[in-house]
RODO-2510 file (C-alpha; in nm, 4 decimals, decimal comma):
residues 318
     n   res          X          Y          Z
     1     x    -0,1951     4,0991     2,8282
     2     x    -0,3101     3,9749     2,4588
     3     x    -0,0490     3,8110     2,3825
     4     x    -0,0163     3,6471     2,7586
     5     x    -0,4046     3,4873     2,6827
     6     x    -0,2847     3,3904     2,3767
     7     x     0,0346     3,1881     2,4517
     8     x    -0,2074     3,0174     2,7276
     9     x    -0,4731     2,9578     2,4841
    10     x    -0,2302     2,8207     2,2384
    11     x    -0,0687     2,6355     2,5306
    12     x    -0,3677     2,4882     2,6452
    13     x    -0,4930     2,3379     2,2670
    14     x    -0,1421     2,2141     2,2310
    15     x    -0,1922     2,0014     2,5859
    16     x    -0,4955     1,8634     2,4822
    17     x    -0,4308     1,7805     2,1505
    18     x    -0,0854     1,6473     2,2670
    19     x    -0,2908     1,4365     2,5611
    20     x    -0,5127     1,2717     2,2688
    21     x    -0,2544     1,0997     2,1267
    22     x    -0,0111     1,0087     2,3762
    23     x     0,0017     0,6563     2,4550
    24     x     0,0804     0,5337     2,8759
    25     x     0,2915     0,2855     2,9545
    26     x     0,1809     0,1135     3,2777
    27     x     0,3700    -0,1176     3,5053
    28     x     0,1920    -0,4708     3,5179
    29     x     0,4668    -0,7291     3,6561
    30     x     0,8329    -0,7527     3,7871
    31     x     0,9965    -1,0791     3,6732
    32     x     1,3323    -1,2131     3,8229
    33     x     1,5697    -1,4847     3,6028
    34     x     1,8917    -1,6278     3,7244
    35     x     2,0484    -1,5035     3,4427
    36     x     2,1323    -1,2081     3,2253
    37     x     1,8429    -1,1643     2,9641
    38     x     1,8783    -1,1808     2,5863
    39     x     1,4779    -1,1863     2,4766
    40     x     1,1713    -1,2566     2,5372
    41     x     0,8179    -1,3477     2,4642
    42     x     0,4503    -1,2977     2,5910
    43     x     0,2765    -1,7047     2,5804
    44     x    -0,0373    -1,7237     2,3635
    45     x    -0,2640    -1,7118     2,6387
    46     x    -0,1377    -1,3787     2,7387
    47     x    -0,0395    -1,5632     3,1183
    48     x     0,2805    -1,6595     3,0830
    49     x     0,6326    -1,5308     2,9523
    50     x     0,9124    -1,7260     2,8034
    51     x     1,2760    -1,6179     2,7539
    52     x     1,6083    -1,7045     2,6623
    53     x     1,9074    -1,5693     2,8396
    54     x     2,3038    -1,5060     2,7225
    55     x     2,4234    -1,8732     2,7970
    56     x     2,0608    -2,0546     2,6182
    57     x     1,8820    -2,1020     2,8853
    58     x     1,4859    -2,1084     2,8885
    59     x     1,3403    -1,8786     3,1634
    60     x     0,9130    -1,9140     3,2173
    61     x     0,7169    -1,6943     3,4539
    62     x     0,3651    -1,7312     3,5323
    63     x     0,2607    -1,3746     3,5190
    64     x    -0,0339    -1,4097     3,7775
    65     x     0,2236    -1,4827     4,0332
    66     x     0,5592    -1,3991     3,9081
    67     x     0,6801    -1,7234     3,9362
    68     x     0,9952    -1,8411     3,7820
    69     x     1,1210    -2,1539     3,6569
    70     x     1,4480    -2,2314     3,4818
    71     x     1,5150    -2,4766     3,2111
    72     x     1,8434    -2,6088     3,0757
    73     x     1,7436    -2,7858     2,7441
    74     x     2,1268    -2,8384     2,5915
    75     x     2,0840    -2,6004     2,3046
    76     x     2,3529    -2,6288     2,0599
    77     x     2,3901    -2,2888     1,9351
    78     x     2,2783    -1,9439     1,9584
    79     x     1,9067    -1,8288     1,9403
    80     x     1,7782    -1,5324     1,6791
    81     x     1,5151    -1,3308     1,9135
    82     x     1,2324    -1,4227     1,6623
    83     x     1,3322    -1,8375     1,7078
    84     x     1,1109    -1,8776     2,0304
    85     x     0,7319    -1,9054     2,0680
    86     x     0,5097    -2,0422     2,3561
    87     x     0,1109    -2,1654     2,3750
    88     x    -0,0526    -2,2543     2,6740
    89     x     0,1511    -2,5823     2,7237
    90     x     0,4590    -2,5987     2,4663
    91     x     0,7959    -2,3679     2,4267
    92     x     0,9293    -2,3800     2,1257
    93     x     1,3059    -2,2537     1,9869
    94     x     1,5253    -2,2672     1,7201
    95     x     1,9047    -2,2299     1,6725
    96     x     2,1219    -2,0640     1,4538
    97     x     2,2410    -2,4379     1,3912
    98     x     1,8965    -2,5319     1,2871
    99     x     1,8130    -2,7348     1,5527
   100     x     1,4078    -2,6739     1,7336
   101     x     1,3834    -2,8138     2,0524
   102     x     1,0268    -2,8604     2,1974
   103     x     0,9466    -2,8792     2,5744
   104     x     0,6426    -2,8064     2,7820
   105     x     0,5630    -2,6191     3,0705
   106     x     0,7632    -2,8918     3,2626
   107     x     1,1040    -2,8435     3,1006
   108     x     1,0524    -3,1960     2,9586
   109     x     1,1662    -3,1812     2,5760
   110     x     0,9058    -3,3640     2,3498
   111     x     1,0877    -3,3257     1,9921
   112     x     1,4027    -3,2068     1,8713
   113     x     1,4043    -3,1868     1,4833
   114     x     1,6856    -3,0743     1,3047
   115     x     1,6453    -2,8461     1,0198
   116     x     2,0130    -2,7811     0,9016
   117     x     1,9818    -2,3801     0,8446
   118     x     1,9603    -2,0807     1,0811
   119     x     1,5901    -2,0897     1,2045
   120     x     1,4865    -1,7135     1,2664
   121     x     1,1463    -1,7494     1,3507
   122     x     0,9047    -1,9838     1,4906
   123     x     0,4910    -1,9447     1,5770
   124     x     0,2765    -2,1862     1,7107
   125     x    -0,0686    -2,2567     1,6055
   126     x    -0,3731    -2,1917     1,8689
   127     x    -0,3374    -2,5436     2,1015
   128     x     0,0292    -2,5574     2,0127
   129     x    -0,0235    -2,8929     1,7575
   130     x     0,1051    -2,6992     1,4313
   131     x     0,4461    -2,4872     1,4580
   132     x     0,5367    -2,2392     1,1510
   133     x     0,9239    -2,2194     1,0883
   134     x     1,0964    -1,9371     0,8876
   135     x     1,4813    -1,9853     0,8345
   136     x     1,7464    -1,8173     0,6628
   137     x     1,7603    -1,9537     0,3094
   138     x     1,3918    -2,1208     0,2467
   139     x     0,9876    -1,9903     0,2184
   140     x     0,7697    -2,0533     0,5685
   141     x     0,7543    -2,4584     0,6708
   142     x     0,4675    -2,5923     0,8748
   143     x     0,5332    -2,8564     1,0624
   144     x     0,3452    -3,1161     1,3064
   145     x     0,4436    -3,0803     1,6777
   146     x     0,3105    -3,3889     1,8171
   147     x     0,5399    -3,6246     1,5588
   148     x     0,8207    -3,4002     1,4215
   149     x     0,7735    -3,4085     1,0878
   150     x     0,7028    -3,1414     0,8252
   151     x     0,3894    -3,1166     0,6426
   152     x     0,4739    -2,9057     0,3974
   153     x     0,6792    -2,6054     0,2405
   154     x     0,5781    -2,2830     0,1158
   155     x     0,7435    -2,0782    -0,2216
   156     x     0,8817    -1,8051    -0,3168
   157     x     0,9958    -1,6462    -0,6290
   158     x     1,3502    -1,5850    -0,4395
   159     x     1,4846    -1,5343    -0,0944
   160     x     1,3357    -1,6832     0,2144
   161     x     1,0270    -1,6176     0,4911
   162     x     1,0905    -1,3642     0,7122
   163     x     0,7855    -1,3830     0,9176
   164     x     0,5016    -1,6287     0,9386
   165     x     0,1879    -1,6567     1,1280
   166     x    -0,0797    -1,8984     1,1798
   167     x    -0,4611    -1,8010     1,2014
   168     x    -0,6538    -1,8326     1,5501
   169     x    -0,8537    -2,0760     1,3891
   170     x    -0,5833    -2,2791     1,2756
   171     x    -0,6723    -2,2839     0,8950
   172     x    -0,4409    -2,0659     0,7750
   173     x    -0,0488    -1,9329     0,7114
   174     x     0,0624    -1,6012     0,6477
   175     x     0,4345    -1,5193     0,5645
   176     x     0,6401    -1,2063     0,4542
   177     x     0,8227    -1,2839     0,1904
   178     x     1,1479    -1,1788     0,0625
   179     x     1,0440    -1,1268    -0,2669
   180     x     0,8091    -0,8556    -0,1660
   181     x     0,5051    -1,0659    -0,1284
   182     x     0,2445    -1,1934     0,1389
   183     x     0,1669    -1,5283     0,0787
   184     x    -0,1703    -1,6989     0,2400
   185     x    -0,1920    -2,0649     0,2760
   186     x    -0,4572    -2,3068     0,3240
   187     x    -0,3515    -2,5316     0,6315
   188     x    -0,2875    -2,8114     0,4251
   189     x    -0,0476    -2,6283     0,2109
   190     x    -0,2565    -2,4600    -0,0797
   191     x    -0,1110    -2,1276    -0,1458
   192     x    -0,4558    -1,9096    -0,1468
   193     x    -0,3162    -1,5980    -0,3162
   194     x     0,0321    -1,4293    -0,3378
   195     x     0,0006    -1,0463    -0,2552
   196     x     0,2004    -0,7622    -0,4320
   197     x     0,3515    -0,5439    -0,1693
   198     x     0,5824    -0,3018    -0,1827
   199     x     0,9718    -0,1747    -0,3329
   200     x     1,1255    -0,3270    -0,0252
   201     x     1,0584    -0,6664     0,1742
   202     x     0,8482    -0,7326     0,4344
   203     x     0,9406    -0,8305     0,7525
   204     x     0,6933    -0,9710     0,9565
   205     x     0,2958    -1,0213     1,0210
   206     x     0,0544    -1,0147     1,2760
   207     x    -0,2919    -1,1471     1,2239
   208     x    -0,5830    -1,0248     1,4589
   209     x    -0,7640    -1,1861     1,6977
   210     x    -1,0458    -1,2633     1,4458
   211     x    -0,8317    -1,3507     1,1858
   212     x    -0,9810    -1,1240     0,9173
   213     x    -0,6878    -0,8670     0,9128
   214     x    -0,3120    -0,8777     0,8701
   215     x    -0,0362    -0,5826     1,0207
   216     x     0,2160    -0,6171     0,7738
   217     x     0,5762    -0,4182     0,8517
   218     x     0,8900    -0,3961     0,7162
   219     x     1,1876    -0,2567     0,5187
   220     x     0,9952     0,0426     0,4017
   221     x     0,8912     0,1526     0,7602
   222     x     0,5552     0,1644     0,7596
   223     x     0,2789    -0,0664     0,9042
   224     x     0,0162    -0,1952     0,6552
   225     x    -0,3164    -0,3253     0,7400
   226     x    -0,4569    -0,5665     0,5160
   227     x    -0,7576    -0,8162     0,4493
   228     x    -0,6446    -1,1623     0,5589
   229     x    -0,8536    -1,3452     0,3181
   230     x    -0,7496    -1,1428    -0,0415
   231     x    -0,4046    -0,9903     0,1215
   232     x    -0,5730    -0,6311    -0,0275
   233     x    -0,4422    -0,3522     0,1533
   234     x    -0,7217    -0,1964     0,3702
   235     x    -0,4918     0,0512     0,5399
   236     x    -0,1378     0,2324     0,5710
   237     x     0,0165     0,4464     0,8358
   238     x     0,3284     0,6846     0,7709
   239     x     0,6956     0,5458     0,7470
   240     x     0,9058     0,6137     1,0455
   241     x     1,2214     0,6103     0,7571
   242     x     1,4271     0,2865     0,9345
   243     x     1,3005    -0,0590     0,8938
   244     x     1,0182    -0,2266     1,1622
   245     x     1,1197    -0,5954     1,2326
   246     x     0,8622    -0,6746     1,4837
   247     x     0,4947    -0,6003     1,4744
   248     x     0,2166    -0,6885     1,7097
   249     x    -0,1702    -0,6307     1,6176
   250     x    -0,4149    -0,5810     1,9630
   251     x    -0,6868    -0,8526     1,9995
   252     x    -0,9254    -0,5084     2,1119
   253     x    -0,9102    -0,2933     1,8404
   254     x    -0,6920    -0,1903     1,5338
   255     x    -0,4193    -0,0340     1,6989
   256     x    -0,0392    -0,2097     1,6538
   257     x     0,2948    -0,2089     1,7768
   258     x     0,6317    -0,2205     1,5870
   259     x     0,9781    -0,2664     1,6910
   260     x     1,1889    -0,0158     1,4588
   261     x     1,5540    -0,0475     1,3956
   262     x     1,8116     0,1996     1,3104
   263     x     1,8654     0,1170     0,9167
   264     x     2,2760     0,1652     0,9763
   265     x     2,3358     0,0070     1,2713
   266     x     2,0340    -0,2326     1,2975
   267     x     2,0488    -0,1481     1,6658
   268     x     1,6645    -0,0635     1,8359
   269     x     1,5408     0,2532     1,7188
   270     x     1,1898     0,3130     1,8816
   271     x     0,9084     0,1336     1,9636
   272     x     0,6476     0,2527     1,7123
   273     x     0,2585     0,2215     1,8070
   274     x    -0,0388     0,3263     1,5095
   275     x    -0,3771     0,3505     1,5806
   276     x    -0,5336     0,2743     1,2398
   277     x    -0,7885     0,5438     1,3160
   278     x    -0,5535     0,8101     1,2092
   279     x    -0,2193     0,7804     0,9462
   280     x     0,0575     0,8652     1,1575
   281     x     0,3020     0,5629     1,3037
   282     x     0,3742     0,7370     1,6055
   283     x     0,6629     0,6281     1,9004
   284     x     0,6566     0,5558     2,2739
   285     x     0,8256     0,7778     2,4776
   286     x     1,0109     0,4012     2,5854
   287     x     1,4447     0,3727     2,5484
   288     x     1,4209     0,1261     2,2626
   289     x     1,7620    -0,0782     2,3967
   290     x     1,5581    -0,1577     2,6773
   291     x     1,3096    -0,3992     2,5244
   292     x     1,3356    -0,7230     2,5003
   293     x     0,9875    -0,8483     2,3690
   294     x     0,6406    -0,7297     2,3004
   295     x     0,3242    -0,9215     2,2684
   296     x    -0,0633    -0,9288     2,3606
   297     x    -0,3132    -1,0655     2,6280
   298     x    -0,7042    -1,0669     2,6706
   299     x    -0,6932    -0,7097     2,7068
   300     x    -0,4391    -0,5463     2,4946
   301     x    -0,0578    -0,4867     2,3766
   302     x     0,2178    -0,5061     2,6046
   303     x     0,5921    -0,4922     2,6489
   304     x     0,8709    -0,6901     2,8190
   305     x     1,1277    -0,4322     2,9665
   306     x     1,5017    -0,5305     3,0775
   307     x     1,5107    -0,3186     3,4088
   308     x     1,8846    -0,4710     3,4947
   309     x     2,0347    -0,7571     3,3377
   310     x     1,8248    -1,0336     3,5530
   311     x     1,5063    -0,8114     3,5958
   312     x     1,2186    -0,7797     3,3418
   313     x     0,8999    -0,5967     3,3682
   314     x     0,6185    -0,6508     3,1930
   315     x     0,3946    -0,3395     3,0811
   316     x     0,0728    -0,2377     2,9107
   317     x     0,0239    -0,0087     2,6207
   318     x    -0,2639     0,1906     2,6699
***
């Protein structure tokens, strides 16, 4: 009879602390495309989606009323699944060609500018006037939406951006560097400071809804939290041992989401998600191959799910 109470009594504790920590996953929206699904990505505002699908389309929902439209823009190459960000009013994507096409909400395209290297990511400023281009071969570009020219480039001691952001107020640019450094610019182009990190590159950054603190991830598994305005490290959760290529920060409260890769096969791995309360980078219980994007609204972190090849849902992250 002991050692029945016991096994419950151990049972019990390992429920509840087990309960503390685990993360749900709760339907929000079903999206239909016309089209099989490559990626996608939550809109600034949090109330739209944008994707691309297998043959280049654009797909945008309205996630209020699951509303679809389609847009064929003539893209003239392949898209890497970081090369397409949306605001409130613009969609922006680059090719492996080089080429960014920008269009609004209408499918209209307002600016095609041709950059001549593999673009593999792309964020828009707050109100969609500034757009921050990493490629292949060069440090993080800014350039102006509205006239399609570039205000300015960033440096590195070698090897190119990986990941930029822009602040919420629009005064800054953050970028992972391939030499192992963050870099902070002013919005005119100043480089602010150049931040040590660590062995192994970064891969991308997140910047909070306040703009005072950076998620950092990359190569070395782990998701760093750091000061926005020195680039000091404030934080650091555990390393999941494969490299994170994607990470999102909540606008609520420190807590982050990472897409991991196997380090082999670069093939998805597991969704990581790290509350900055505690150390360790833990993982949804989500299949990995099914996601095709992640992002944020008003009220927290969410996913974009491939539920068959022309069906997305999105979902919360609780």
């Amino acid at each position: 009879m002991r050692k029945v109470l016991t096994a419950l009594a151990w049972l019990v504790s390992f429920v509840l602390a087990n309960a503390s920590c685990a993360q749900t996953v709760k339907p929000m929206v079903k999206l239909d495309a016309s089209g099989e699904m490559y990626f996608a990505v939550v809109c600034g505002d949090g109330e739209s989606v944008a994707g691309v699908d297998r043959v280049n389309d654009i797909h945008l929902w309205n996630l209020a009323t699951g509303g679809h439209r389609l847009f064929k823009v003539g893209l003239d190459a392949q898209v890497d699944p970081g090369a397409l960000a949306c605001d409130q009013r613009t969609i922006a994507v680059g090719s492996v060609q080089g080429m960014v096409t920008l269009l609004d909400y209408d499918g209209k395209v307002r600016q095609r500018v041709g950059l001549k290297e593999e673009v593999t990511g792309l964020a828009l400023s707050r109100g969609g006037s500034k757009l921050a281009v990493s490629t292949a071969n060069s440090p993080v570009q800014l350039w102006d939406v509205a006239s399609g020219s570039r205000d300015w480039s960033g440096t590195t001691s070698f090897a190119n951006t990986y990941g930029a952001r822009i602040s919420p107020d629009g005064k800054s640019v953050f970028a992972a560097d391939g030499d192992t450094y963050v870099r902070a610019y002013d919005i005119s182009g100043k480089l602010v400071y150049a931040a040590e990190g660590d062995l192994l590159e970064p891969f991308d950054v997140s910047v909070s809804a306040d703009g005072k603190t950076l998620a950092v991830a990359g190569a070395e598994g782990n998701v760093e939290l750091r000061d926005s305005a020195t680039g000091k490290v404030l934080k650091k959760s555990t390393s999941c041992g494969n490299p994170i290529f994607l990470v999102i920060i909540s606008p609520k409260v420190l807590t982050v989401l990472a897409l991991i890769l196997d380090e082999s096969t670069l093939h998805p791995a597991g969704i990581g998600y790290w509350n900055a309360n505690d150390t360790e980078l833990k993982q949804l219980t989500v299949d990995p191959k099914t996601v095709v994007g992640m992002g944020t609204d008003a009220k927290g972190l969410l996913l974009i799910r491939q539920d068959s090849p022309a069906k997305l849902s999105v979902e919360r992250v609780e």
